[in-house]
Backbone and ligand atoms as CSV (ligand in chain L), in Angstrom:
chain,resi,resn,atom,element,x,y,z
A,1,UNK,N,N,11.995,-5.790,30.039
A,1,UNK,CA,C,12.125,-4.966,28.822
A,1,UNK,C,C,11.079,-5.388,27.793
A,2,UNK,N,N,10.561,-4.485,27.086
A,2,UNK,CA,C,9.406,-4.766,26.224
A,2,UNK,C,C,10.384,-5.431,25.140
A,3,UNK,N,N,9.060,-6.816,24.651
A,3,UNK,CA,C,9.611,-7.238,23.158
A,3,UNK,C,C,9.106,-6.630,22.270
A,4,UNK,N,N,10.256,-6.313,21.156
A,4,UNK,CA,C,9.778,-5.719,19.635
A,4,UNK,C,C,9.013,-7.199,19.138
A,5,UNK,N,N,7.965,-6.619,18.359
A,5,UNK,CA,C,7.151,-7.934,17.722
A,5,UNK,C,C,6.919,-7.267,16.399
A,6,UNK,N,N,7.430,-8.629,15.632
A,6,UNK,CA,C,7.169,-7.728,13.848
A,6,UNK,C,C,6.136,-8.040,13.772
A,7,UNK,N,N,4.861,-7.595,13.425
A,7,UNK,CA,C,3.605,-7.965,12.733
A,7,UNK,C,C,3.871,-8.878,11.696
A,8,UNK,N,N,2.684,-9.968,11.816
A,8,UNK,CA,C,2.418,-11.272,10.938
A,8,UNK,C,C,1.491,-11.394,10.626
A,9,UNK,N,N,1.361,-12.091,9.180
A,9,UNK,CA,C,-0.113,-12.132,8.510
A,9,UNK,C,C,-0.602,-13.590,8.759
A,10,UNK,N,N,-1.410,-13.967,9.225
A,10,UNK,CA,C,-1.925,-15.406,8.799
A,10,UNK,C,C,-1.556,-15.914,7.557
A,11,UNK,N,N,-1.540,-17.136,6.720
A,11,UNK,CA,C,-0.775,-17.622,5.563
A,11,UNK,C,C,-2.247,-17.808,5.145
A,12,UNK,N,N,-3.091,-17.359,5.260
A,12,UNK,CA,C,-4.521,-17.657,4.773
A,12,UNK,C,C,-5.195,-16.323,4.436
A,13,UNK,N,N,-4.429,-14.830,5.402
A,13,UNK,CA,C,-5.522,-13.781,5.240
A,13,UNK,C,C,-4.164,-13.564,4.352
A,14,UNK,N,N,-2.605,-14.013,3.930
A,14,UNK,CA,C,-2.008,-12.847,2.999
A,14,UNK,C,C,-2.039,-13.693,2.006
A,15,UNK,N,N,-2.867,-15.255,1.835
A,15,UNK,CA,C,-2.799,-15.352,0.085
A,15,UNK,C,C,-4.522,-14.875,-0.243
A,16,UNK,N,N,-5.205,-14.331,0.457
A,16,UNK,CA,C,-6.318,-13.912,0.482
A,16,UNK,C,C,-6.238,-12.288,-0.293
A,17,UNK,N,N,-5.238,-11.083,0.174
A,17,UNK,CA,C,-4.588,-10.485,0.044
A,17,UNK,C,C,-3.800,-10.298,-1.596
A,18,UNK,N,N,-2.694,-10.973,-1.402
A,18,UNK,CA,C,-2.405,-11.178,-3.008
A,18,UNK,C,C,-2.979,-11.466,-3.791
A,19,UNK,N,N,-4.355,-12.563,-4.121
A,19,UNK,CA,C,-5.315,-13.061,-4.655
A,19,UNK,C,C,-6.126,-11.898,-5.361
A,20,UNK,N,N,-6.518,-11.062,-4.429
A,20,UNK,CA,C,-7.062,-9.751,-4.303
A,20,UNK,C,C,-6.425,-8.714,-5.314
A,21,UNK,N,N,-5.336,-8.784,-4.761
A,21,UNK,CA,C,-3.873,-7.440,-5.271
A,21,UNK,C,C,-3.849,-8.228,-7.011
A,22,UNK,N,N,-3.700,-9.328,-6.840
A,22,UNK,CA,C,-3.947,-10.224,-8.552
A,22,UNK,C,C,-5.035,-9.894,-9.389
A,23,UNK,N,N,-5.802,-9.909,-8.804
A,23,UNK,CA,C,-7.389,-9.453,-9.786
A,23,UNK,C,C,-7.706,-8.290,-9.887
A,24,UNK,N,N,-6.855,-7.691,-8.931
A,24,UNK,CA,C,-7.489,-5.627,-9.401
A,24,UNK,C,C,-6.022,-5.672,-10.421
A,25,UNK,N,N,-5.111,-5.790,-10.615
A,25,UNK,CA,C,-4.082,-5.884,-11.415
A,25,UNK,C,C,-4.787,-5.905,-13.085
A,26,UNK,N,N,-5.918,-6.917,-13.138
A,26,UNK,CA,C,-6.601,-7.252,-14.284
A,26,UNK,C,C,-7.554,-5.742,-14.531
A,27,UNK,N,N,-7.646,-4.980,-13.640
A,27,UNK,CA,C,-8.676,-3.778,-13.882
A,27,UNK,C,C,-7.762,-2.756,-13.934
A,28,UNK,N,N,-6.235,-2.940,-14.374
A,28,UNK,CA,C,-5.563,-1.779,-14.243
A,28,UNK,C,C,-5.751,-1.259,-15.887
A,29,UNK,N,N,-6.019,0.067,-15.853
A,29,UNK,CA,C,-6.154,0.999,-17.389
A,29,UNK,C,C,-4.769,1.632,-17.200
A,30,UNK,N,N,-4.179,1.234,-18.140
A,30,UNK,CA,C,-2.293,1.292,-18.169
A,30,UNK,C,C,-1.864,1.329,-19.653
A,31,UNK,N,N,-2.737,2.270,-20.493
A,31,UNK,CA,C,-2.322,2.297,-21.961
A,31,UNK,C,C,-1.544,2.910,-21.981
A,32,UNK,N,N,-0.550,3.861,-21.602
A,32,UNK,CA,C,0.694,4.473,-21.513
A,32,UNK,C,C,1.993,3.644,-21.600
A,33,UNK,N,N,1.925,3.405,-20.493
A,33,UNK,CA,C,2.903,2.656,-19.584
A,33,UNK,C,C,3.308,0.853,-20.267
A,34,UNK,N,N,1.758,0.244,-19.917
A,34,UNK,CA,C,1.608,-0.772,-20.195
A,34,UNK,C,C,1.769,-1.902,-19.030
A,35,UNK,N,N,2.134,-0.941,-17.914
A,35,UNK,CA,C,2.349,-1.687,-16.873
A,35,UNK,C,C,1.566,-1.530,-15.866
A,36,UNK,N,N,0.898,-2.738,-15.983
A,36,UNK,CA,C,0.031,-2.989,-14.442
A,36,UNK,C,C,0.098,-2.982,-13.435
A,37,UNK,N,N,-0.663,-2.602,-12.402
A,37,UNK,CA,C,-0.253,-2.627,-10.817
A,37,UNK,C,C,-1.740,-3.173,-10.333
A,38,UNK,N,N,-1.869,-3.854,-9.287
A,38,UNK,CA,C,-3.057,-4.171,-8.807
A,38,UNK,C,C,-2.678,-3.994,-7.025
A,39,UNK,N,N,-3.611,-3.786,-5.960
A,39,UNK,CA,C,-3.068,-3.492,-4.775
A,39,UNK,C,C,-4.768,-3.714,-4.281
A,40,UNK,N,N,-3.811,-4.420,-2.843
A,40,UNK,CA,C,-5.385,-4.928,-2.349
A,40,UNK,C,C,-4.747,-4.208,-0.541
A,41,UNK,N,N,-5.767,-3.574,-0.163
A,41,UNK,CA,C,-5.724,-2.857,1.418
A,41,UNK,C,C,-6.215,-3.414,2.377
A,42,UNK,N,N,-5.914,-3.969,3.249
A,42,UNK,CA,C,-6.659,-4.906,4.592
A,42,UNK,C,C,-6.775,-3.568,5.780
A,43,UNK,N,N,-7.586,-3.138,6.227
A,43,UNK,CA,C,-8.046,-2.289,7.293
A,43,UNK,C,C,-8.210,-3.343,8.887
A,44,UNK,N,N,-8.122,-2.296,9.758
A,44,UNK,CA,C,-7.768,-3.073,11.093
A,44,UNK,C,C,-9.198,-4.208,11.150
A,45,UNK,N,N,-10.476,-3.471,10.719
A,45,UNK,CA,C,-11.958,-4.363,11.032
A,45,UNK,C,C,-12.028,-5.684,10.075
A,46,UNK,N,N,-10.852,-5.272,9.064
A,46,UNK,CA,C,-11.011,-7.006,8.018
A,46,UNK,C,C,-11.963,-6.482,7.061
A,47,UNK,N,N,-11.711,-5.112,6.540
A,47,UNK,CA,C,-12.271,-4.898,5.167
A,47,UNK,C,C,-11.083,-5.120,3.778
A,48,UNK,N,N,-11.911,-5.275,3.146
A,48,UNK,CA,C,-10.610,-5.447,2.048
A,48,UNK,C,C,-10.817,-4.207,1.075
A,49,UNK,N,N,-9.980,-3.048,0.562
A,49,UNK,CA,C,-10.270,-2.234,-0.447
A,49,UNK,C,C,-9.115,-2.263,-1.659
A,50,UNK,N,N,-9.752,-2.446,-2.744
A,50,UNK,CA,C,-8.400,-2.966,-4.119
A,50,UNK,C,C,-8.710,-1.703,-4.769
A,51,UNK,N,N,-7.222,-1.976,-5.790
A,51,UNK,CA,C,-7.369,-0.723,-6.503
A,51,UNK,C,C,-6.269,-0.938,-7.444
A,52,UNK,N,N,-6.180,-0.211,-8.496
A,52,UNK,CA,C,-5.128,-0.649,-9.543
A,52,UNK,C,C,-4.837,0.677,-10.442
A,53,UNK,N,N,-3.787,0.738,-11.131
A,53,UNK,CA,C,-2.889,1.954,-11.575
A,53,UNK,C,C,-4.573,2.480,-12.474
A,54,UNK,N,N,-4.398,4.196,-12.781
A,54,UNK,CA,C,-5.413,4.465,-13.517
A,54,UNK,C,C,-4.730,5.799,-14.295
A,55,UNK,N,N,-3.869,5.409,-15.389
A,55,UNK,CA,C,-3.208,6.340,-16.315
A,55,UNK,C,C,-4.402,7.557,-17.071
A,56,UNK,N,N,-3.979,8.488,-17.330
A,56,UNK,CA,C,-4.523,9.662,-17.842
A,56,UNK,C,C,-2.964,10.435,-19.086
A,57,UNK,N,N,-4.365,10.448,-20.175
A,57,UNK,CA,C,-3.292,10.768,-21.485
A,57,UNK,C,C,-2.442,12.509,-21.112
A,58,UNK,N,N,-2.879,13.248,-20.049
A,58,UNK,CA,C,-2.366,13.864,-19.210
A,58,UNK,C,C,-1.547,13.552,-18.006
A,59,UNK,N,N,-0.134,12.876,-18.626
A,59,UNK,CA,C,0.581,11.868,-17.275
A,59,UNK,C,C,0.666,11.826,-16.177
A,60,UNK,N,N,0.762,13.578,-15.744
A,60,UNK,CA,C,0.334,14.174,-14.662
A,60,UNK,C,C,-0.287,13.464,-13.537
A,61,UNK,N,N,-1.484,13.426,-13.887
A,61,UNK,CA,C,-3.052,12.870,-13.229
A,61,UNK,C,C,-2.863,11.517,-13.035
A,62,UNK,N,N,-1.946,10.784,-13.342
A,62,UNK,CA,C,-1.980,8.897,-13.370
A,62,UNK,C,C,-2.239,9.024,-11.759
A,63,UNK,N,N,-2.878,7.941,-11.196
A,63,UNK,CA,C,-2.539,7.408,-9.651
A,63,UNK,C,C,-2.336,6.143,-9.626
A,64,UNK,N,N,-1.554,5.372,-8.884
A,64,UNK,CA,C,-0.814,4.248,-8.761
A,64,UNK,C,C,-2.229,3.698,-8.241
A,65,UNK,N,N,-2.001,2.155,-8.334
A,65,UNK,CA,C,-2.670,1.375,-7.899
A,65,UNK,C,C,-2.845,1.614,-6.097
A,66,UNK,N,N,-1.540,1.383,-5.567
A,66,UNK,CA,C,-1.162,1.735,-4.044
A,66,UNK,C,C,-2.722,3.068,-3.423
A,67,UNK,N,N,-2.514,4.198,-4.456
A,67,UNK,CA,C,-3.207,5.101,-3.675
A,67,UNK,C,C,-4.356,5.547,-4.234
A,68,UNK,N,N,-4.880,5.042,-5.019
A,68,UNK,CA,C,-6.447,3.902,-5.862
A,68,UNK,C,C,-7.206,3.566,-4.281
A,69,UNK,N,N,-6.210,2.472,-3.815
A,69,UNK,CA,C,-6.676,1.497,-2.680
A,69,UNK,C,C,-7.096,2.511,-1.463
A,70,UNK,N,N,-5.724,3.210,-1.288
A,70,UNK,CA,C,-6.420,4.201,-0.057
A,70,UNK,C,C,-7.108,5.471,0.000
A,71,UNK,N,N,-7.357,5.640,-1.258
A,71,UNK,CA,C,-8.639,6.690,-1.714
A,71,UNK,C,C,-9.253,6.422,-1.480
A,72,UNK,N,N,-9.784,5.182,-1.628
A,72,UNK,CA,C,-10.760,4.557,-1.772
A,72,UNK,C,C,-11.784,4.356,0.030
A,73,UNK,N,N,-10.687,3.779,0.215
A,73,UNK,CA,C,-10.527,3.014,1.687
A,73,UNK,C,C,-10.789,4.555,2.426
A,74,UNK,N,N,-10.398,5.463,2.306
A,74,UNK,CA,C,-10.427,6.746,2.900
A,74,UNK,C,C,-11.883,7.524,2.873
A,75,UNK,N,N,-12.206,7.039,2.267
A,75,UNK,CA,C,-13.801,8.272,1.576
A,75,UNK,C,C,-14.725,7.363,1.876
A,76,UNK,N,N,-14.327,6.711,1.875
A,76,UNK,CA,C,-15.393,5.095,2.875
A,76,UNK,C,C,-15.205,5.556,4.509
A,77,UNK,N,N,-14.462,5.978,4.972
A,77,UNK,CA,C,-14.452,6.311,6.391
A,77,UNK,C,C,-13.493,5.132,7.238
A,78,UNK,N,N,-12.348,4.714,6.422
A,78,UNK,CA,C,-11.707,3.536,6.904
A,78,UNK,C,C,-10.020,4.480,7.116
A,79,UNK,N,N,-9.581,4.810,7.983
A,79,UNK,CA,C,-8.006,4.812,7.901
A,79,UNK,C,C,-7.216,3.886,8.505
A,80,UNK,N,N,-7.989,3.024,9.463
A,80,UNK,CA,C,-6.747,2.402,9.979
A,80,UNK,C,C,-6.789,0.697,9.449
A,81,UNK,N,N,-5.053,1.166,8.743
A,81,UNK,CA,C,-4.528,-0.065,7.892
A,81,UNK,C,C,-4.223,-1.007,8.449
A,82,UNK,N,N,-4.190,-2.429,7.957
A,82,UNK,CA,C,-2.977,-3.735,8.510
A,82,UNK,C,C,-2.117,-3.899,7.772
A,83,UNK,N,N,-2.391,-4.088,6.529
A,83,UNK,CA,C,-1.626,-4.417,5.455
A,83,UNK,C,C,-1.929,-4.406,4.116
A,84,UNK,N,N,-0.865,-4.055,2.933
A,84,UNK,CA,C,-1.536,-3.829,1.751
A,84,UNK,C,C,-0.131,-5.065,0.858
A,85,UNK,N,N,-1.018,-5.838,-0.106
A,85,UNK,CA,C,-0.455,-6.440,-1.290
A,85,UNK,C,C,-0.743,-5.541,-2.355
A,86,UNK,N,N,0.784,-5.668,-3.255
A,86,UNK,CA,C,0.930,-5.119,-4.263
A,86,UNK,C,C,1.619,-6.003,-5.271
A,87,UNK,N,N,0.188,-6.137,-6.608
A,87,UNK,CA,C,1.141,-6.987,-7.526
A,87,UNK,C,C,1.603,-6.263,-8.876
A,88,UNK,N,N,2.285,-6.890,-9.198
A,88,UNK,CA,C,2.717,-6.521,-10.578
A,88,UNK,C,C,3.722,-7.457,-11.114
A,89,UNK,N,N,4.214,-7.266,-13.044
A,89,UNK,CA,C,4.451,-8.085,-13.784
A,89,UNK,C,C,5.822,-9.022,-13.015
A,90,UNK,N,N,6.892,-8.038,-12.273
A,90,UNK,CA,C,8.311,-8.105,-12.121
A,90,UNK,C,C,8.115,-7.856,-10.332
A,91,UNK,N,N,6.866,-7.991,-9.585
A,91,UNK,CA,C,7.054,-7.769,-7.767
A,91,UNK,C,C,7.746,-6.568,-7.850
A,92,UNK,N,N,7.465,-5.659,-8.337
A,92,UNK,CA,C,7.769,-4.397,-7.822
A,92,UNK,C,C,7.441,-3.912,-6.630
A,93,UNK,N,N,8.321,-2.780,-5.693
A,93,UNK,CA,C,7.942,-2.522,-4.418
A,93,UNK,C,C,7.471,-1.473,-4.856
A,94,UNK,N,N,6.299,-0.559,-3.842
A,94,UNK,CA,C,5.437,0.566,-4.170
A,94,UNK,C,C,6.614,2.110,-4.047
A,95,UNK,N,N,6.095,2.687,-5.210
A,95,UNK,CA,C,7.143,4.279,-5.324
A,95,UNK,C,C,6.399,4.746,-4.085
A,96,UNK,N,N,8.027,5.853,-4.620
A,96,UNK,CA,C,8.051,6.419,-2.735
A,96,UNK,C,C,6.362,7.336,-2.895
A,97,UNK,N,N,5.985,7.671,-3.579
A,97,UNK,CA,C,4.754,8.719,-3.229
A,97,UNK,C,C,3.981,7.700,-2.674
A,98,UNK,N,N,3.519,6.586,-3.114
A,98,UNK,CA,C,2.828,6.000,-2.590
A,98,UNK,C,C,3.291,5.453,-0.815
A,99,UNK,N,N,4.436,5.215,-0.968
A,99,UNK,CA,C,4.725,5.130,0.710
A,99,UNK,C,C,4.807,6.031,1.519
A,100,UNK,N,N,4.686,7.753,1.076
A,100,UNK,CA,C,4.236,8.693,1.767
A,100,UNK,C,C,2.897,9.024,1.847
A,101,UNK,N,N,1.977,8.586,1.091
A,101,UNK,CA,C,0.969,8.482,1.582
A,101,UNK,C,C,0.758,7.130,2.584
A,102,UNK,N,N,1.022,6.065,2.298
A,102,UNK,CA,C,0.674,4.827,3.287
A,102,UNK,C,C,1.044,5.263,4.550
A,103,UNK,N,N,1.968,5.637,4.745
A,103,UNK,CA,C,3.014,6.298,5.927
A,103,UNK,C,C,2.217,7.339,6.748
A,104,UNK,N,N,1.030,8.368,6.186
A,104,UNK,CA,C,0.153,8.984,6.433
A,104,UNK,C,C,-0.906,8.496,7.488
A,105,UNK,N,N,-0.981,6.950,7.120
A,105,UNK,CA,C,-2.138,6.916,8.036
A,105,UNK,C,C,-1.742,5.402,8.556
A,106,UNK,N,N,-0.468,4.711,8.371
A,106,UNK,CA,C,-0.385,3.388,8.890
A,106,UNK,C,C,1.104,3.313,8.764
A,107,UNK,N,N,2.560,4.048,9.371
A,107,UNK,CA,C,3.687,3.722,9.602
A,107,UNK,C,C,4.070,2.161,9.757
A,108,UNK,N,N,3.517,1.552,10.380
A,108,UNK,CA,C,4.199,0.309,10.720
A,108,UNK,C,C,2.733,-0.760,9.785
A,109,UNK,N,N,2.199,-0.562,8.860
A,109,UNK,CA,C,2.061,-1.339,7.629
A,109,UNK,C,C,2.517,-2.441,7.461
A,110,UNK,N,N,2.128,-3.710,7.632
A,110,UNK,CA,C,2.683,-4.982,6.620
A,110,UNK,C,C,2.458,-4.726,5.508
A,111,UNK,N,N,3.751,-4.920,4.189
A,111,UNK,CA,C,3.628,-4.477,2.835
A,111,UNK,C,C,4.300,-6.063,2.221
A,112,UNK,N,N,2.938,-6.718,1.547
A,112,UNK,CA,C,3.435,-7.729,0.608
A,112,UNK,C,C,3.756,-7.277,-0.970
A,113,UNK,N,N,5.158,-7.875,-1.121
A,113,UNK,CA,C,5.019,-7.451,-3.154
A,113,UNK,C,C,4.996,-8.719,-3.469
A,114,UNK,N,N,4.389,-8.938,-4.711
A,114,UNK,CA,C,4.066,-10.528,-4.641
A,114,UNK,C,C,3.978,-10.177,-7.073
A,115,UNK,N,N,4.023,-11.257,-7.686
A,115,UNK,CA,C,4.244,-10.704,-8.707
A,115,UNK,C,C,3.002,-11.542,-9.184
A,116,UNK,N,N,2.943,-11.258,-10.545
A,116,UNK,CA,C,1.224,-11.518,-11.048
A,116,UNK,C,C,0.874,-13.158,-11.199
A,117,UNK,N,N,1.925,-13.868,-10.950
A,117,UNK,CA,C,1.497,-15.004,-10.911
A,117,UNK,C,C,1.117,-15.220,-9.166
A,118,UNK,N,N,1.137,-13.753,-8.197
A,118,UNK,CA,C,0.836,-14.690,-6.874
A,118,UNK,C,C,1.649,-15.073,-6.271
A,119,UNK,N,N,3.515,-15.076,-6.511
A,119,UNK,CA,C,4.270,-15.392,-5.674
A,119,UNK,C,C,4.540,-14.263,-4.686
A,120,UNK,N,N,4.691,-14.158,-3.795
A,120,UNK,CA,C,5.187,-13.330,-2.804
A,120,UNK,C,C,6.714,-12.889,-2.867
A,121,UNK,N,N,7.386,-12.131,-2.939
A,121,UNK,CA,C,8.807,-11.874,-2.767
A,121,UNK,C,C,9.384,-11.149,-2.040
A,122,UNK,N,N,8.584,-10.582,-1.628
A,122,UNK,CA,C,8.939,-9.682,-0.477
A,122,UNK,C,C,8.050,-9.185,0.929
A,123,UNK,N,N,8.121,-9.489,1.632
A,123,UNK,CA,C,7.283,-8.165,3.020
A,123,UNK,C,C,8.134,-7.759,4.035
A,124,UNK,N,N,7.551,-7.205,4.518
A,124,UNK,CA,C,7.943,-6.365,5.684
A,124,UNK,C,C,7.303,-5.135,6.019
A,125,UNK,N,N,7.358,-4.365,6.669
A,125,UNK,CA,C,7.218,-3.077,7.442
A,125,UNK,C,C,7.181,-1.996,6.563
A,126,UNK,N,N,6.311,-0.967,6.376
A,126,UNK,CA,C,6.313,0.218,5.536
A,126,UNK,C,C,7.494,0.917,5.946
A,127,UNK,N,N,8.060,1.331,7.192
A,127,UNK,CA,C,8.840,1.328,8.077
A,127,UNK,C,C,10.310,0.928,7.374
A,128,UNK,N,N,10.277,-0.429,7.005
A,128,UNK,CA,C,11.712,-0.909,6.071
A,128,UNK,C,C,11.722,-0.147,4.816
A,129,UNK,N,N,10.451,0.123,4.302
A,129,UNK,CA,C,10.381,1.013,2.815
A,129,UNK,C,C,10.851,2.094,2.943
A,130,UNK,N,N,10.313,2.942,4.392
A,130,UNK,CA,C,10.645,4.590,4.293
A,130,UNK,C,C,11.182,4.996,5.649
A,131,UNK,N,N,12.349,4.205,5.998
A,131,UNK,CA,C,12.922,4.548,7.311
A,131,UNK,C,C,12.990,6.226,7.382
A,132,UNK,N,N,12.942,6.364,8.976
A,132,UNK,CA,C,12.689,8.089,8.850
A,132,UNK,C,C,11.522,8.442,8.376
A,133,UNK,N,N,10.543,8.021,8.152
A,133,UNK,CA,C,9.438,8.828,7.564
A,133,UNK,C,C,9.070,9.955,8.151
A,134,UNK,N,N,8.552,11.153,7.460
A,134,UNK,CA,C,7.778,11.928,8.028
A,134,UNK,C,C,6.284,11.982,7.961
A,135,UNK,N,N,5.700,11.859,8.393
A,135,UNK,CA,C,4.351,11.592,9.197
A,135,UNK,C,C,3.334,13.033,9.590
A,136,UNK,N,N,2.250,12.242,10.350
A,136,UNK,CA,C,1.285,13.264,10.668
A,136,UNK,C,C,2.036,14.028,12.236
A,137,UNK,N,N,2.644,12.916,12.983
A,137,UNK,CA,C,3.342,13.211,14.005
A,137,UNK,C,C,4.588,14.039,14.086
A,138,UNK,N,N,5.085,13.985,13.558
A,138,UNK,CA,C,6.138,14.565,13.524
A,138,UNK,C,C,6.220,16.418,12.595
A,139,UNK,N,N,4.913,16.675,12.411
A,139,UNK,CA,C,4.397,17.645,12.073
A,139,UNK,C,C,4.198,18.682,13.281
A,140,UNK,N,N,3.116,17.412,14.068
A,140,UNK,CA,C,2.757,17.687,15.030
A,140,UNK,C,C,3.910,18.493,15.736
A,141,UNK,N,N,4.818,17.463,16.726
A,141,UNK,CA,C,5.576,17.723,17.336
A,141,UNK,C,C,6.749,19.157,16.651
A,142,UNK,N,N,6.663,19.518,15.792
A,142,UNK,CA,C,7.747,20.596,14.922
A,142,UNK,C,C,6.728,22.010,15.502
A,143,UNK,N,N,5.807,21.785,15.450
A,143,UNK,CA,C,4.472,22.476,15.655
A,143,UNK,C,C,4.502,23.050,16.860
A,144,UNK,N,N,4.569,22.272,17.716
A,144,UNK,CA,C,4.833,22.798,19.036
A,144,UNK,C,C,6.508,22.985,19.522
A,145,UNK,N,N,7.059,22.309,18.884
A,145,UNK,CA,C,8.524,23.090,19.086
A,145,UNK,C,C,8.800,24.237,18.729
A,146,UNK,N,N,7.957,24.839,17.986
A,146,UNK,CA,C,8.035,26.220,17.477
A,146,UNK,C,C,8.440,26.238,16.090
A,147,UNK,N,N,8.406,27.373,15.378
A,147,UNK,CA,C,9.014,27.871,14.153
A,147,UNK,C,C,10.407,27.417,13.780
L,1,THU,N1,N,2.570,2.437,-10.502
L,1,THU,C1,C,1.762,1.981,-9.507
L,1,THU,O1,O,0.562,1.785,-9.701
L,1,THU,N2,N,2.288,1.790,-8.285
L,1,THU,C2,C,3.598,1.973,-7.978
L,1,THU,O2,O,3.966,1.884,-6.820
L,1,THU,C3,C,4.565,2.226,-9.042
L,1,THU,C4,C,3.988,2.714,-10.324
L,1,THU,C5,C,1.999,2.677,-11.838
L,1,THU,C6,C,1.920,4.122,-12.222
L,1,THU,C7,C,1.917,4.020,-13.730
L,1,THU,O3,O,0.585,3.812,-14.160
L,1,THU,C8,C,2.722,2.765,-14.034
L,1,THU,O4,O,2.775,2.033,-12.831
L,1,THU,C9,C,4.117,3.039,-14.521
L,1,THU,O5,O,4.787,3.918,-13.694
């Protein structure tokens, strides 16, 4: 019988990671809110792409730090994820929009929340964030099941 294996980060590439997710946190423009987010993206080749909340006095338009990172990471020609750190003041876990997009192009995601001093408090599986997700697959498959 096949073993389930949870994906693991090296203790070197995820304080590498948070470190990362810590210093785009410092480039977050959050005059609204006031609350920072910083998020750092590890791609399967070992690129790193950061990104941090970017409020608009039209609230509308804000984008989270989370999908900063994979804009980013995306228009570069990178989709396939390993794992993304996300910091902020209180280790907040990433809102659901942002885990429907992550979910888009990397379901089974390692997701660190780690808070601005760098502690870690949480990971696991994008998967634990948005059990059931709906996906590019499951589009698919509705698609050919018919109407
Ligand atoms: N925010 C993020 O950057 N990521 C999240 O996952 C949650 C919320 C930002 C959006 C907004 O600029 C501020 O935090 C307050 O909602």
């Amino acid at each position: 019988m096949a073993e389930l294996i949870t994906p693991v980060l090296p203790d070197d590439l995820r304080r590498r990671l948070v470190e990362a997710a810590v210093a785009a946190r410092q480039r977050a423009y959050s005059p609204y809110s006031g609350y920072a987010v910083g998020a750092a993206l590890l791609t399967a080749p070992g690129t790193l792409y950061t990104g941090c909340n970017i409020e608009i006095a039209s609230y509308g338009a804000t984008v989270c730090a989370e999908r900063t990172a994979v804009f980013k990471a995306v228009s570069e020609g990178e989709s396939d994820f390993r794992a993304i750190a996300v910091a902020t003041s209180n280790g907040a876990a990433p809102c659901g929009i942002c885990r429907q997009v992550l979910f888009e192009f990397a379901p089974s995601l390692i997701v660190i929340v780690a808070n601005a001093q760098g502690e870690v408090l949480w990971e696991g599986t994008l998967s634990d964030l948005l059990p059931l997700g709906f996906g590019p697959q499951k589009l698919a498959e509705g698609q050919r099941a018919g109407s």
